[in-house]
C-alpha angles and dihedrals in degrees: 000000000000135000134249123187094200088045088058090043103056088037087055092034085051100051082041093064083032090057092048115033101023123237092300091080095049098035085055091041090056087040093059100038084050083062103043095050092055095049086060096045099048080044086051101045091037102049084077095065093054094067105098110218120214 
């Protein structure tokens, strides 16, 4: 396998907020980011529908 330096770096950055502030900061981290995502993407996918054709 190869490795990623990011990759290191967000899995230490991750047990680091998981030692010191328990599962509840990172579970509402992923949670907002999920929604957010999902806004993007339905804005992303709906703009099209917006353009009138003539």
């Amino acid at each position: 396998m190869e490795h990623h330096p990011a990759a290191a770096w967000l899995t230490e950055t991750a047990a680091s907020a998981v030692k010191q502030h328990g599962a509840g900061n990172l579970l509402r981290i992923v949670l907002v980011l999920m929604i957010l995502g999902c806004v993007l993407t339905a804005w992303f996918l709906l703009r099209g529908y917006k353009r009138k054709d003539d």
